[in-house]
DOSE-754029 format. One record per atom (N, C-alpha, C): x, y, z. Coordinates in steps of 0.05 Angstrom, whole numbers. Each point is the difference from the previous one (the first is absolute). Layout:
N
((X,Y,Z)),
...
//
This chain:
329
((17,-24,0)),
((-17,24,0)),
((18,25,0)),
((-1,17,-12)),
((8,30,-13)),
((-13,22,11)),
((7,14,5)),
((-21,31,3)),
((-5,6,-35)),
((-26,21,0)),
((-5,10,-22)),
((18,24,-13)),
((13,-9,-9)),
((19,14,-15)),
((-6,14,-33)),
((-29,-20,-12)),
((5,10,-29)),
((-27,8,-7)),
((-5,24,-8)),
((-32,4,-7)),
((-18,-8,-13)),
((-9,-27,6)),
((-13,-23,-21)),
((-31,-4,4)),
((-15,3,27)),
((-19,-8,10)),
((-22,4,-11)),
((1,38,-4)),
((-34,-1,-19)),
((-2,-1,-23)),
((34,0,-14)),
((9,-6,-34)),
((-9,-15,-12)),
((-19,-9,-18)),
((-5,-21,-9)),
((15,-15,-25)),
((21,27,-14)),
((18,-9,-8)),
((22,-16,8)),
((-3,-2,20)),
((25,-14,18)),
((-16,-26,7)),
((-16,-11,-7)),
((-7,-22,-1)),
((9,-25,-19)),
((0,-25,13)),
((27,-22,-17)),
((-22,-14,-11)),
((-3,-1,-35)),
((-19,-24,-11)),
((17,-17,-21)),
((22,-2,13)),
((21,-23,-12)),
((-3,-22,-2)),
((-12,-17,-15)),
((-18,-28,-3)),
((21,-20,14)),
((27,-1,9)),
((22,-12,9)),
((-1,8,29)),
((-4,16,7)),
((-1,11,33)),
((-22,-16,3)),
((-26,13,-12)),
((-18,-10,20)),
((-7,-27,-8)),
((5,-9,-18)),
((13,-42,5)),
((4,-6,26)),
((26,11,2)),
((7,-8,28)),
((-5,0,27)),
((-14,31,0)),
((-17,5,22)),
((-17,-16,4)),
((-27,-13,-22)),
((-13,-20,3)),
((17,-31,0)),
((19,0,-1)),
((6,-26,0)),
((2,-3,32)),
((13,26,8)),
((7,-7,35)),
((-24,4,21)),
((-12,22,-16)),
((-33,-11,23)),
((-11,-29,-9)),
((9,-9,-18)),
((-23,-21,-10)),
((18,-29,17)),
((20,9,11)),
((24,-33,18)),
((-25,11,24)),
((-5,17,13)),
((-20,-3,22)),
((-26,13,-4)),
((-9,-16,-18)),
((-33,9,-12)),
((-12,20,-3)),
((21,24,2)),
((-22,16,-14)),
((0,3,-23)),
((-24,11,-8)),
((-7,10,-33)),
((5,26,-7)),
((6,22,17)),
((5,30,-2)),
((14,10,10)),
((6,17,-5)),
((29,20,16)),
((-36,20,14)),
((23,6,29)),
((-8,26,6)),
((10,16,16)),
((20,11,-29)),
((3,29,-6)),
((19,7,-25)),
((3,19,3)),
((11,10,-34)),
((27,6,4)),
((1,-19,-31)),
((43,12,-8)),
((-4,23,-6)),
((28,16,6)),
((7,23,-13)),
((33,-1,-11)),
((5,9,-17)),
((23,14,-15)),
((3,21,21)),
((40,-16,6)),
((10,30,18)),
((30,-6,-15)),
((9,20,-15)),
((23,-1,-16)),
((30,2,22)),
((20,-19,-13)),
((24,17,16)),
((2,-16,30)),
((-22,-21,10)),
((15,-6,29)),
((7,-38,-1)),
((14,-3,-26)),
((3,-31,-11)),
((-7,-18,31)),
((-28,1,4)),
((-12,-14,21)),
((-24,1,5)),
((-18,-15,19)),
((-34,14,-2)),
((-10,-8,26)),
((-14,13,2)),
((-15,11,39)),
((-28,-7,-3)),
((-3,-8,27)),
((-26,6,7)),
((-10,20,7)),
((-20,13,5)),
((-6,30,6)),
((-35,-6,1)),
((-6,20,24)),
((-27,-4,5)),
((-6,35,5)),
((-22,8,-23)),
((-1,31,8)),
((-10,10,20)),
((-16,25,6)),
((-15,6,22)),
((-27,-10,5)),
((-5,-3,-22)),
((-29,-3,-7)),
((-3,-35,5)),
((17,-13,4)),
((3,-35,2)),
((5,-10,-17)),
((-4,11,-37)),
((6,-8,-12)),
((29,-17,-11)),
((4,-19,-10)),
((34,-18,9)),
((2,3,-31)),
((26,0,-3)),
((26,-2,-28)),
((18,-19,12)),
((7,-8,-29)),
((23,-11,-8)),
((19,19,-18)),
((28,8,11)),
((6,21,-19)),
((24,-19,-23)),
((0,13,-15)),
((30,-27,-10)),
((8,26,-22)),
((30,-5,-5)),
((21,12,-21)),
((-10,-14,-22)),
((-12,29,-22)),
((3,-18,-28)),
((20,-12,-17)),
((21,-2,17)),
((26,-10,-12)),
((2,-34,6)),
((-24,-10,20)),
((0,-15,4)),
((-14,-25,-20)),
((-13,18,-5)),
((-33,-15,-25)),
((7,-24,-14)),
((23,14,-17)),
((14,-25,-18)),
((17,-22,17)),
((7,10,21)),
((17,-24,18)),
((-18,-32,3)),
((-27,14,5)),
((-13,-30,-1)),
((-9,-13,-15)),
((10,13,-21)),
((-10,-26,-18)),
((27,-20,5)),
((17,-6,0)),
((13,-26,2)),
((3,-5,28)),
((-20,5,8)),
((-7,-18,26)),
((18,-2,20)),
((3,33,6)),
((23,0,15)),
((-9,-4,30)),
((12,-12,15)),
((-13,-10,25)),
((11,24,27)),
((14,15,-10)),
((15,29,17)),
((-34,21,9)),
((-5,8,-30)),
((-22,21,-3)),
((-29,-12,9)),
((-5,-38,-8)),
((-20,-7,15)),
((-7,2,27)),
((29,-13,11)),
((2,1,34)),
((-10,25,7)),
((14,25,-11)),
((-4,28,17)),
((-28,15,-6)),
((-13,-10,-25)),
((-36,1,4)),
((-11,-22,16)),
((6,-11,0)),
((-8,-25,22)),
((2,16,28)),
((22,-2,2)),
((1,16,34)),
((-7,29,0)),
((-11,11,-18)),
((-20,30,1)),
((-23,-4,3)),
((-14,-19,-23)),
((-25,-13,13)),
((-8,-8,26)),
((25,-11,7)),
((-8,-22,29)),
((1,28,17)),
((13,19,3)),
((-3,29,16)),
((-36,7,-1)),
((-12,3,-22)),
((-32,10,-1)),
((-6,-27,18)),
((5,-26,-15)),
((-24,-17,9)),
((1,-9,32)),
((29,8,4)),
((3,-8,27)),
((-13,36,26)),
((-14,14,-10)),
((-1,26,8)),
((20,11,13)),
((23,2,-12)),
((32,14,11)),
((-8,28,-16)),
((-13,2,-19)),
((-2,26,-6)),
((-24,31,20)),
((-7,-22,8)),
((-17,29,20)),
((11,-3,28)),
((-5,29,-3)),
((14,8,30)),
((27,-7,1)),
((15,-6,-23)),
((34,-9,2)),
((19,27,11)),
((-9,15,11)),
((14,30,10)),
((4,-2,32)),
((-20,-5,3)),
((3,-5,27)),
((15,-29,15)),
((8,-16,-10)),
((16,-16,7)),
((31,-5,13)),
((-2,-13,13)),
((37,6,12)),
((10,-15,-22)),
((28,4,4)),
((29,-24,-23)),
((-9,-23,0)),
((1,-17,19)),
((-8,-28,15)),
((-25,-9,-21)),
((-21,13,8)),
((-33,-10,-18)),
((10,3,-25)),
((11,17,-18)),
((7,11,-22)),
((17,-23,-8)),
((25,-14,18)),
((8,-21,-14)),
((-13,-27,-1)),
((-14,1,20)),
((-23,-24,-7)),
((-15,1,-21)),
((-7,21,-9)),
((-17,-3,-22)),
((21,2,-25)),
((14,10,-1)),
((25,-9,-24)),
((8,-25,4)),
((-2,-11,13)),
((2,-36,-1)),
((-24,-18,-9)),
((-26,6,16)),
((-28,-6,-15)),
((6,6,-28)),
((3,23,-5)),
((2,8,-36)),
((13,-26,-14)),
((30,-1,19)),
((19,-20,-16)),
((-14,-32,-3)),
((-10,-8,38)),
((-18,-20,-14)),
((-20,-8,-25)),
((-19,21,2)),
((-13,-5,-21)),
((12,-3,-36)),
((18,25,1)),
((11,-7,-28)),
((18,-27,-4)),
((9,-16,22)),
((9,-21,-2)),
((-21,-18,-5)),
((-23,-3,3)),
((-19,-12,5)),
((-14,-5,-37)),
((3,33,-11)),
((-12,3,-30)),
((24,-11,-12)),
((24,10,5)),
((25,-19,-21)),
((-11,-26,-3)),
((-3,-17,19)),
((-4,-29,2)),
((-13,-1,-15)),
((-33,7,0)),
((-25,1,-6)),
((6,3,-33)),
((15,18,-16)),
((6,10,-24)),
((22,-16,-9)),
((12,-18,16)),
((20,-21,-10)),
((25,6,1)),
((9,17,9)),
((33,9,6)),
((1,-23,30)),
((25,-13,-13)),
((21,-7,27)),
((5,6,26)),
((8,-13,19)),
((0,14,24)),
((28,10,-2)),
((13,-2,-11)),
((25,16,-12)),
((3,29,-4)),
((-22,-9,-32)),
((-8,24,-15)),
((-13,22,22)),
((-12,-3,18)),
((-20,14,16)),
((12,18,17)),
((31,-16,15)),
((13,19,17)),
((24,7,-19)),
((9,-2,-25)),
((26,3,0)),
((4,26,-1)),
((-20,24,-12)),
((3,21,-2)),
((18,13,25)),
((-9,-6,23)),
((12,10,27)),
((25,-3,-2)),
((10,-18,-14)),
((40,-1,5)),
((-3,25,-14)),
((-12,14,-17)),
((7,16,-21)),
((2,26,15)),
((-27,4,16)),
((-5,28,8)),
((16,5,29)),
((1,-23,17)),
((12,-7,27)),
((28,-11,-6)),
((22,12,-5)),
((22,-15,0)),
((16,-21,26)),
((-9,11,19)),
((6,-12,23)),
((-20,16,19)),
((2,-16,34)),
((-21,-7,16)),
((16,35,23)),
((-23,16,2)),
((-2,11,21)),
((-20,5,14)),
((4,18,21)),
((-26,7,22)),
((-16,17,-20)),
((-31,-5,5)),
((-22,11,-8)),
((-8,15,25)),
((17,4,20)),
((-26,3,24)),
((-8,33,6)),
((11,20,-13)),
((-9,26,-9)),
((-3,3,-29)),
((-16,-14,-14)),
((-6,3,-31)),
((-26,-10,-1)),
((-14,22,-16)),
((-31,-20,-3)),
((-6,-22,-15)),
((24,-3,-24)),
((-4,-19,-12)),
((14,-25,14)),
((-4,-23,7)),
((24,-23,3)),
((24,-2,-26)),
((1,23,-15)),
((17,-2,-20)),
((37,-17,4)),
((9,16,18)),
((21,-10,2)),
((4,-27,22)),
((-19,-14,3)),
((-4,-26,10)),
((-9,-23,-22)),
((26,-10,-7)),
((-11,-14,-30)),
((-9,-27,12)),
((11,-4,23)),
((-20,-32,16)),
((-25,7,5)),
((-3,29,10)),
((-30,-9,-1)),
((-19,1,-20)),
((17,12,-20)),
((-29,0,-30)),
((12,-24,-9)),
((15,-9,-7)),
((6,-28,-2)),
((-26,-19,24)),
((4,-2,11)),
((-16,-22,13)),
((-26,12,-3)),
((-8,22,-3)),
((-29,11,1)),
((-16,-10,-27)),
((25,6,-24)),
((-9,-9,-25)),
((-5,-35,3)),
((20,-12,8)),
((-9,-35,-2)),
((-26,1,22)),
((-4,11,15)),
((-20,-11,20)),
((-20,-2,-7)),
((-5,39,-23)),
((-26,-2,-16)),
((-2,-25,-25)),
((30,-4,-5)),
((2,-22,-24)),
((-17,-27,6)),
((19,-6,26)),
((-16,-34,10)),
((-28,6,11)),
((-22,28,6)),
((-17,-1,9)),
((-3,-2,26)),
((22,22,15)),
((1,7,20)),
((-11,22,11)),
((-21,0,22)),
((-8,22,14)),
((-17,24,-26)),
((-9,-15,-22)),
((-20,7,-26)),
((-35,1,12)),
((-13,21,-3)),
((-30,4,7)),
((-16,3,-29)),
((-27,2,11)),
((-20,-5,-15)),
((-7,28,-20)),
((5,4,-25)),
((-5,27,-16)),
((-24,6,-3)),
((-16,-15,0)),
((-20,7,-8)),
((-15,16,13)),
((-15,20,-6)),
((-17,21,10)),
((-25,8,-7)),
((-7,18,21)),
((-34,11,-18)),
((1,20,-14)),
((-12,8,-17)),
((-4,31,-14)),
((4,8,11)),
((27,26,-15)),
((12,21,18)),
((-4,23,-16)),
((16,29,10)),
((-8,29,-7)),
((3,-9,-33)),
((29,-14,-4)),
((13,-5,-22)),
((-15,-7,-28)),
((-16,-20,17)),
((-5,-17,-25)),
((-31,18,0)),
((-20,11,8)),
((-25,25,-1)),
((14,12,-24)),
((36,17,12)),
((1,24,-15)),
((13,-11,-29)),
((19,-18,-10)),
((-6,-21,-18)),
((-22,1,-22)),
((-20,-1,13)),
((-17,-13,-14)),
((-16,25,-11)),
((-9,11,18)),
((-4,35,-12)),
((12,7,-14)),
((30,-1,-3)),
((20,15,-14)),
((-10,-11,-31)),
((-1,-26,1)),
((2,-19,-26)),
((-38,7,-16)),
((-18,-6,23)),
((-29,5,-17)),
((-1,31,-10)),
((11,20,13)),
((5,26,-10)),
((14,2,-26)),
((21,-16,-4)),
((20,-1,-27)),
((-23,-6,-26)),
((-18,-22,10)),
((-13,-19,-8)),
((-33,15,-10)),
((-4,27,6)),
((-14,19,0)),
((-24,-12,19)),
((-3,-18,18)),
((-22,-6,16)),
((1,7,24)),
((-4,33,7)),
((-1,14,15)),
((-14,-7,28)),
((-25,-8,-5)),
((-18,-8,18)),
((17,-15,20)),
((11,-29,-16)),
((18,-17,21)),
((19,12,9)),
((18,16,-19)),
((18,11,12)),
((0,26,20)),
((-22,10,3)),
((-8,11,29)),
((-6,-17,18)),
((-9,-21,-6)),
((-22,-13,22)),
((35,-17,16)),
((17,-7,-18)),
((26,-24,21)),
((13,38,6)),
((6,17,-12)),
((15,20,17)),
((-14,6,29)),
((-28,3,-2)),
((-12,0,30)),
((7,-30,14)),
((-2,-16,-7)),
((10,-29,18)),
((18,6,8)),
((18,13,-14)),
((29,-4,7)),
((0,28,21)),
((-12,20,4)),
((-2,25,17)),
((-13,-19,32)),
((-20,-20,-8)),
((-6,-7,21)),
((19,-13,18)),
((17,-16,-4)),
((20,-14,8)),
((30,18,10)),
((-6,15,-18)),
((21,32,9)),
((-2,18,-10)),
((-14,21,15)),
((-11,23,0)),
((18,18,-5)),
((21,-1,-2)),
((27,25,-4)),
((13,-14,-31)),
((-14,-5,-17)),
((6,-14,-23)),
((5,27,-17)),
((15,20,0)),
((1,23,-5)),
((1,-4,-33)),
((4,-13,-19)),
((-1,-5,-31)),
((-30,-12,-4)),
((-9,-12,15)),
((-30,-12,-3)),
((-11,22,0)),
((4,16,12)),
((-15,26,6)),
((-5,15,-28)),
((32,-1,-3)),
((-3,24,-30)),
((-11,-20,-23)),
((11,-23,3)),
((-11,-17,-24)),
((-32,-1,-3)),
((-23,6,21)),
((-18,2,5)),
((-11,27,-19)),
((6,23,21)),
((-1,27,-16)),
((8,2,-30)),
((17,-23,-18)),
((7,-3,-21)),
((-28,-3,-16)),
((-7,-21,15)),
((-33,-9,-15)),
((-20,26,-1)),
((4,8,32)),
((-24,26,-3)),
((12,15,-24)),
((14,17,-4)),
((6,16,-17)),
((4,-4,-24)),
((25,-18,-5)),
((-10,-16,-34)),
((-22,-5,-14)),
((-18,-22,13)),
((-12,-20,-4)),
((-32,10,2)),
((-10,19,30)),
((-16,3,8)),
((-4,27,-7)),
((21,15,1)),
((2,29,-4)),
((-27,18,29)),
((11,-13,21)),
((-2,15,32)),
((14,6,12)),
((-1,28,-6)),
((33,8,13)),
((1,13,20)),
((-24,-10,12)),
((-7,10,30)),
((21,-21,16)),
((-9,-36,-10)),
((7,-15,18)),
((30,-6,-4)),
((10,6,-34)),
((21,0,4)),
((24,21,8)),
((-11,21,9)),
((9,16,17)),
((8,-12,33)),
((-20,-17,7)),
((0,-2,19)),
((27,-18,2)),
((-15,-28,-13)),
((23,-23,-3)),
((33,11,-10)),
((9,11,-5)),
((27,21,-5)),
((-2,7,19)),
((-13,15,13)),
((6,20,26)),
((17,-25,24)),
((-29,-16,8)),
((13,-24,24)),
((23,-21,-10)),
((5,-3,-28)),
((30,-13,-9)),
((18,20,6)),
((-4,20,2)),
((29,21,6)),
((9,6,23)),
((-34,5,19)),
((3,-7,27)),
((15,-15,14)),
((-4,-30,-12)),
((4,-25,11)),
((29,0,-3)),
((17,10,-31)),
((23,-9,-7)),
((9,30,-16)),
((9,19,13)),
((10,26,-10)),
((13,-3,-17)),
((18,-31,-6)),
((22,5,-26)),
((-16,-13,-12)),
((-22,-6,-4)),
((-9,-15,-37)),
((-3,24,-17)),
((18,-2,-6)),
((13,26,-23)),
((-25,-10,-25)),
((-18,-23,-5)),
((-15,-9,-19)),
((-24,20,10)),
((-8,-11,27)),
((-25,20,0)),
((-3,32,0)),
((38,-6,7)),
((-6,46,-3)),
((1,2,-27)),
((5,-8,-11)),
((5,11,-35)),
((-34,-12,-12)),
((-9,-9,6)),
((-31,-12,-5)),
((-15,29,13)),
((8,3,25)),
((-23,23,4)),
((9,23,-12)),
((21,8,-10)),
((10,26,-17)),
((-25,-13,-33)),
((9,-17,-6)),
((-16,11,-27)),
((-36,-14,-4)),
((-6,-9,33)),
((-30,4,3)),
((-8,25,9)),
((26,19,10)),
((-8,30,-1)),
((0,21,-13)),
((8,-14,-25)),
((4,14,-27)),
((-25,-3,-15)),
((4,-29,-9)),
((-38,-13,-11)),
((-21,12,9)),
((6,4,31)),
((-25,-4,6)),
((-17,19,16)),
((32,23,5)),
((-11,22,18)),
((12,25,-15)),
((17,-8,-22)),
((17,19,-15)),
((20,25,17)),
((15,-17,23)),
((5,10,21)),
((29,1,-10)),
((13,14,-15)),
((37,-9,-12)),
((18,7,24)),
((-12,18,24)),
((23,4,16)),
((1,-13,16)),
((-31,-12,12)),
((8,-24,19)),
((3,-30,-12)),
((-4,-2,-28)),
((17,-14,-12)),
((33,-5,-2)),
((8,16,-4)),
((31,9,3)),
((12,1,26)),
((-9,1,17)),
((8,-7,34)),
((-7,-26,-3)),
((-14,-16,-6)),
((1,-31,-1)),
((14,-13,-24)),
((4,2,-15)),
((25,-10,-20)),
((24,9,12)),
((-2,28,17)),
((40,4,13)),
((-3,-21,16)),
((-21,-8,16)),
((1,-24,21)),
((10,-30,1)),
((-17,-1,-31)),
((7,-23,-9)),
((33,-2,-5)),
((6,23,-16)),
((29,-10,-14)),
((24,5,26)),
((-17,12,25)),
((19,2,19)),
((7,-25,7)),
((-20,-21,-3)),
((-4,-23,16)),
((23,-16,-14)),
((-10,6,-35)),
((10,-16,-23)),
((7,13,-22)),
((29,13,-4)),
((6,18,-21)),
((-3,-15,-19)),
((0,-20,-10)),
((6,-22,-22)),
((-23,0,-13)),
((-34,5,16)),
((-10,1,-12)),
((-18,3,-12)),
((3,-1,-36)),
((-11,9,-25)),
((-29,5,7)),
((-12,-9,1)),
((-37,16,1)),
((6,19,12)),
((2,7,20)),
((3,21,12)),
((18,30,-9)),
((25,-19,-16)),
((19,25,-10)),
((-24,10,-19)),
((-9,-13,-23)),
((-11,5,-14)),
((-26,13,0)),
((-13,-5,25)),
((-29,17,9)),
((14,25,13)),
((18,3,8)),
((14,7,18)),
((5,40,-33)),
((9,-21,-18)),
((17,21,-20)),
((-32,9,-15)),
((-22,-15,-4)),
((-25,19,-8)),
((-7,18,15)),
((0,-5,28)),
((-10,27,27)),
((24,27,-12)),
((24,3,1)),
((27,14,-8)),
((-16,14,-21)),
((-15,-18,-23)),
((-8,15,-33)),
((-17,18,18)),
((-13,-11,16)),
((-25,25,0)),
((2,23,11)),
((29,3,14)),
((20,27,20)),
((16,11,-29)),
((-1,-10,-25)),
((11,8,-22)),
((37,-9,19)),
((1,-14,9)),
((26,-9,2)),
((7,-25,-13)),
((4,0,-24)),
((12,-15,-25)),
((24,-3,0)),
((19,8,10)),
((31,-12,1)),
((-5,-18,30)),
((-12,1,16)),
((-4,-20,28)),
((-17,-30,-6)),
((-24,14,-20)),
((-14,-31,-9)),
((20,-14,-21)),
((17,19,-13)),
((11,-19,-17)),
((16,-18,12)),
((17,13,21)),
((19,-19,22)),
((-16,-24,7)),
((-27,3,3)),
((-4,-21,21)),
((-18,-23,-19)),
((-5,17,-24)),
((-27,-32,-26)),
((41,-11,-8)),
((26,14,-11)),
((21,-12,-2)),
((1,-20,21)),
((10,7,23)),
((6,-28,15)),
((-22,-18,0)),
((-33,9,5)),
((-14,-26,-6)),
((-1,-11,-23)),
((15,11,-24)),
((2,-18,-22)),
((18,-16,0)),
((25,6,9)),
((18,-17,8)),
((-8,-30,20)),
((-11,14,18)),
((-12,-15,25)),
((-22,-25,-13)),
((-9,3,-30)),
((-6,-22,-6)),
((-44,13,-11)),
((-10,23,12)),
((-22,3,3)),
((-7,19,-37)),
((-9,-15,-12)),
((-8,5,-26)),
((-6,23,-4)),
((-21,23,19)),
((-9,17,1)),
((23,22,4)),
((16,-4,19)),
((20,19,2)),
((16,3,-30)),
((7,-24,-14)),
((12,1,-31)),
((-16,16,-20)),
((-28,-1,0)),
((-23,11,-15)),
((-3,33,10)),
((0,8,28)),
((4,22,13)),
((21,16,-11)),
((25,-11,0)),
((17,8,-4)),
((-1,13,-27)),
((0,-24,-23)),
((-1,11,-28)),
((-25,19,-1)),
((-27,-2,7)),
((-15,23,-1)),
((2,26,-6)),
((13,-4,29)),
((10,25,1)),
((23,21,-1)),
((10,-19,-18)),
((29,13,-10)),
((21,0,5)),
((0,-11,26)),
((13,2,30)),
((34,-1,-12)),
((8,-1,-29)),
((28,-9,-10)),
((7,15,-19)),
((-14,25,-13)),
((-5,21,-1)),
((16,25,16)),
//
């Protein structure tokens, strides 16, 4: 487990639909029956490794280096293990409340982790070899862990932690009931899927189960205002996602241009796009709603700064913005 270091959470570009990743993901819920992940990969560039991470809102990630993507296809048993033991962090609930913990609990659950990924190597057919050998690699030799949160420099004990999970040692029951995860899941997907109805009806399941679901919220207000075009309620739903979670840089930049649509409000629009990009300079909707508010101050060398980087940044509009309006000129 990692602190949040990379701004991926309300991105949905930063989402992994690599038909090779998520193979594998389902291959390792499917060694202890389940049929679904719950929670979402994200793309975090640059940390050749990948975390567990659980936001404010309860929502859980898997983060992984896209440098990694291609590593699995030949079945490298290094990159499986260390999603293996990120998983086993959510399923084992090491990710909530992991702040408040002493060193001690912290290395217990970095050993649980290690069991379990010993447990999926087997399960996926790697060696009991193959399973620990990585550790001569990363552990060259054996020291004290006993001020470090990880057991890192204790290569006997992830060594033995990995065979224990291997032979089916001190291994519990995965299976569970409907969680926030799998509600907000499923909303996410019938919404894609344009069947709104359902996909309000599992975002409220999933509010019921946890009420501080701060993206359920806005994903909610998504429907009012898109879909429904009530921009009473999606006022509202924006308002208590921002409440709940001051950095969803998604719902401040959502209520900047439902206050443009809808109240033709550009200046308190423009205090909520600075908000957003305070949260998240990187990004593009926002640069780009961000550089139409600028046209309407007749400040045209500032929107052009900001539709350029969101064209760069990948957001079509900012490229179209750009040429519009001359911006190269």
């Amino acid at each position: 487990m990692r602190p949040n270091f990379c701004q991926f959470v309300y991105d949905d570009s930063k989402n992994i639909d690599e038909t090779n990743v998520l193979e594998v993901i389902d291959e390792i819920l499917k060694t202890i029956s389940l049929d679904k992940k719950s929670f979402f990969l994200k793309k975090c560039a640059n940390i050749n490794n990948a975390y567990a991470y659980c936001s404010v809102d309860g929502t859980r990630y898997i983060v992984i280096d896209e440098s990694w993507l291609n590593q699995i296809n030949n079945r490298n048993w290094f990159i499986i293990g260390v999603l293996a033991h990120e998983i086993g962090h959510h399923l084992n609930g090491h990710t909530i409340n992991s702040k408040i913990l002493n060193l001690s609990e912290r290395r217990q659950q970095e050993l649980e982790a290690d069991r379990f990924s010993g447990s999926i190597l087997k399960n996926l057919g790697a060696s009991q070899i193959e399973a620990t050998a990585w550790v001569n690699t990363i552990i060259p030799f054996e020291e004290s862990d006993e001020h470090s949160t990880h057991p890192s420099k204790s290569k006997s004990k992830r060594i033995s932690a990995i065979k224990a999970g291997y032979n089916g040692v001190e291994l519990r029951d995965y299976t569970s009931k409907e969680s926030y995860e799998d509600y907000f899941v499923l909303g996410y997907e019938y919404f894609n899927q344009k069947d709104f109805k359902k996909s309000y009806a599992y975002y409220q399941k999933a509010l019921e189960i946890n009420p501080k679901g701060s993206m359920a919220y806005n994903n909610i207000a998504n429907i009012y205002y898109y879909v429904w075009n009530n921009l009473e309620e999606a006022l509202k739903y924006y308002q208590i996602a921002i409440n709940l979670d001051s950095r969803n840089y998604i719902a401040w930049h959502n209520l900047g241009d439902l206050t443009i649509l809808g109240y033709n409000d550009y200046k308190k629009a423009f205090e909520y796009y600075n908000q957003a990009l305070k949260l998240e300079p990187n990004y593009g909707k926002s640069l780009c709603s961000r550089g139409v508010v600028y046209l309407q101050y007749n400040m045209k060398n500032e929107a052009c700064v900001d539709f350029r980087k969101a064209c760069l940044l990948g957001v079509q509009n900012g490229c179209d913005n750009y040429q519009y309006n001359r911006c190269s000129n």
